[in-house]
C-alpha positions in Angstrom: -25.2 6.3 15.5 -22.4 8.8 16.3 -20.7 10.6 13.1 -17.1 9.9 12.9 -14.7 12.2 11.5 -12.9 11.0 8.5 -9.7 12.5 7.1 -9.5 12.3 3.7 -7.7 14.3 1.2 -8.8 15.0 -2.1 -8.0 12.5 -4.8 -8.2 12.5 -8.3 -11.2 10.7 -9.4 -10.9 6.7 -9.6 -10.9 6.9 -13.4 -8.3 9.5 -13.5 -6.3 7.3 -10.8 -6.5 4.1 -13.1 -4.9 6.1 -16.3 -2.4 7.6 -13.5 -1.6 4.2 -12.1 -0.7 3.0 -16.1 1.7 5.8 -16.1 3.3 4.9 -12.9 4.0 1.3 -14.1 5.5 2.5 -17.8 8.8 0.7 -18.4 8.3 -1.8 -15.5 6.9 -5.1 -16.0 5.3 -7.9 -13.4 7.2 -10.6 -14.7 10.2 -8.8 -13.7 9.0 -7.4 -10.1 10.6 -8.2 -6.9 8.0 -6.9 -5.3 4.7 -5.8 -6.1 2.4 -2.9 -4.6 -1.6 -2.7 -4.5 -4.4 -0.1 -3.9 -7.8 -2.0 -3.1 -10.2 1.1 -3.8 -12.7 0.5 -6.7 -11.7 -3.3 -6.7 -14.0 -5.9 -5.8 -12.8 -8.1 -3.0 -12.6 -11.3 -4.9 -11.0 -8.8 -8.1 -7.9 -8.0 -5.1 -7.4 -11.5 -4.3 -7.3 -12.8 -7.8 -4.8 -10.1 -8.7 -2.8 -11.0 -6.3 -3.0 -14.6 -7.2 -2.2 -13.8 -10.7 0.8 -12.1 -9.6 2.1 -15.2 -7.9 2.3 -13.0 -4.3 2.9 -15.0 -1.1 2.8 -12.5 1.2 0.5 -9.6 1.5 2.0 -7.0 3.7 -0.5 -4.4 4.9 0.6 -1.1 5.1 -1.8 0.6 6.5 -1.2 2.2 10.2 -5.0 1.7 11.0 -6.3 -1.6 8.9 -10.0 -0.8 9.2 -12.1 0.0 6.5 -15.4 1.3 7.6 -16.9 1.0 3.8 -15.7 -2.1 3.4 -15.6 -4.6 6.3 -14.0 -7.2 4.5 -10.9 -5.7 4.4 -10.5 -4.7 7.7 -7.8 -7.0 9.6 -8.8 -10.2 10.8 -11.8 -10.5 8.1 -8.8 -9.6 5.2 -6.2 -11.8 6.8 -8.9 -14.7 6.6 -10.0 -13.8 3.0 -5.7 -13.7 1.9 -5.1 -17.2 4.1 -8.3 -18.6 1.9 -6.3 -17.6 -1.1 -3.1 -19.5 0.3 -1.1 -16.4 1.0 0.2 -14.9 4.3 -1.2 -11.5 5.5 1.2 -9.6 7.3 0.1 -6.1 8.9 3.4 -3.8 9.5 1.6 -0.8 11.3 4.8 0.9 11.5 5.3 1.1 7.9 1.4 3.3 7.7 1.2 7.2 8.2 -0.3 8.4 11.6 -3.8 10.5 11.7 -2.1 13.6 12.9 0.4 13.7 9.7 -2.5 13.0 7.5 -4.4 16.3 9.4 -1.7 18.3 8.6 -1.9 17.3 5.1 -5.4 18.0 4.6 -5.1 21.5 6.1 -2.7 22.0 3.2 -4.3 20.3 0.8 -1.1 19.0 -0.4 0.4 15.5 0.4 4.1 16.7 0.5 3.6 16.7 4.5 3.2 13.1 4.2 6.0 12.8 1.9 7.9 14.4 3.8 7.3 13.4 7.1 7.1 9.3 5.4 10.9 9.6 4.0 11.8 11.4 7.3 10.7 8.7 10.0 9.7 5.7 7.5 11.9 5.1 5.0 15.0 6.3 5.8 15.3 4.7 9.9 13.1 2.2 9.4 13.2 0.6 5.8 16.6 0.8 5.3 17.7 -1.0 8.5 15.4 -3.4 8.5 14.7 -4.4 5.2 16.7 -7.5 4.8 15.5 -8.7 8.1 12.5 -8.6 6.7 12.6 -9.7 3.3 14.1 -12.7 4.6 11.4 -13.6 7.0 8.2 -13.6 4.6 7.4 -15.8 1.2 8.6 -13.6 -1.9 6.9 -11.9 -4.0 5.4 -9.6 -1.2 2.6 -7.0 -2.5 2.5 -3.4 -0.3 -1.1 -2.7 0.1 -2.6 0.5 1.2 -5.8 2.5 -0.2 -5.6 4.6 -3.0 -5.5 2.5 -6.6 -3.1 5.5 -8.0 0.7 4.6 -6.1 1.3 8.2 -6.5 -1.8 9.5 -4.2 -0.3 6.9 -1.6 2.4 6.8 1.1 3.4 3.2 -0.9 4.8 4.9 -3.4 7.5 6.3 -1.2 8.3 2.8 -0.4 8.3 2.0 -3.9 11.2 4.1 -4.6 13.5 3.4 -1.8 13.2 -0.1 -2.5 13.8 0.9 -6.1 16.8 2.9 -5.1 18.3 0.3 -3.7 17.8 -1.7 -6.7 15.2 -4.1 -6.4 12.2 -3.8 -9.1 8.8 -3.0 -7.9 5.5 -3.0 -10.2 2.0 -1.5 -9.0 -1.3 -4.1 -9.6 
């Protein structure tokens, strides 16, 4: 089998990113979230869904530019938009919205995610979200959950979209 080259930058470890993602959320509360956002690392499969469920999400949007998952093949596109439709929810995958393998390269030779950040508020957030945000959060079932990755917001690109929908004055809250 050929050896395929993953990028992956260093991350905190996943208890360290559960205590992290508790801080994120202080002072914000689910039952008054607009929108929610999700990391699917160390979750069971079933574990996601439920949450999501709990939550009262509609729509799951995707946010990853790439949705495969070579460790787990369940959430990889078609097999996770099956799995979310089973759960009576709509799976939406907004490839746009992820962060290309030559920014996350960049980052990794730095070690240091502010590449991403900066190249995610640059080209993402501020052409993209801004203009078409109420396009689109018109178009899909409310609440919406942002999924990506990483179980700490803070370690993900989400988190950028987090704040600009915070900033302009909608209420998020991470799962």
């Amino acid at each position: 089998m050929p050896q395929v080259n993953r990028l992956k930058l260093p991350s905190a470890s996943a208890k360290q990113q559960v205590v992290r993602q508790g801080l994120w959320n202080d002072g914000r509360t689910a039952e008054s979230a607009d929108f929610f956002t999700i990391g699917y690392t160390g979750r069971k499969t079933e574990e996601l869904l439920e949450t999501l469920r709990s939550a009262g999400v509609r729509t799951l949007l995707d946010v990853r530019q790439t949705p495969v998952s070579m460790y787990r093949p369940e959430l990889s596109k078609s097999n996770l938009r099956q799995l979310v439709e089973s759960y009576g929810m709509l799976y939406v995958h907004m490839p746009e919205l992820g962060v290309p393998r030559d920014i996350r390269a960049k980052a990794i030779e730095t070690g240091s995610r502010d590449a991403i950040w900066e190249w995610y508020d640059e080209y993402v957030v501020d052409p993209y979200l801004r203009m078409n945000l109420h396009h689109f959060l018109n178009s899909v079932e409310h609440p919406v959950a942002m999924m990506c990755v990483e179980i700490d917001p803070a370690e993900c690109h989400r988190h950028r979209l987090f704040l600009a929908l915070e900033g302009m004055g909608l209420r998020g809250f991470d799962l």
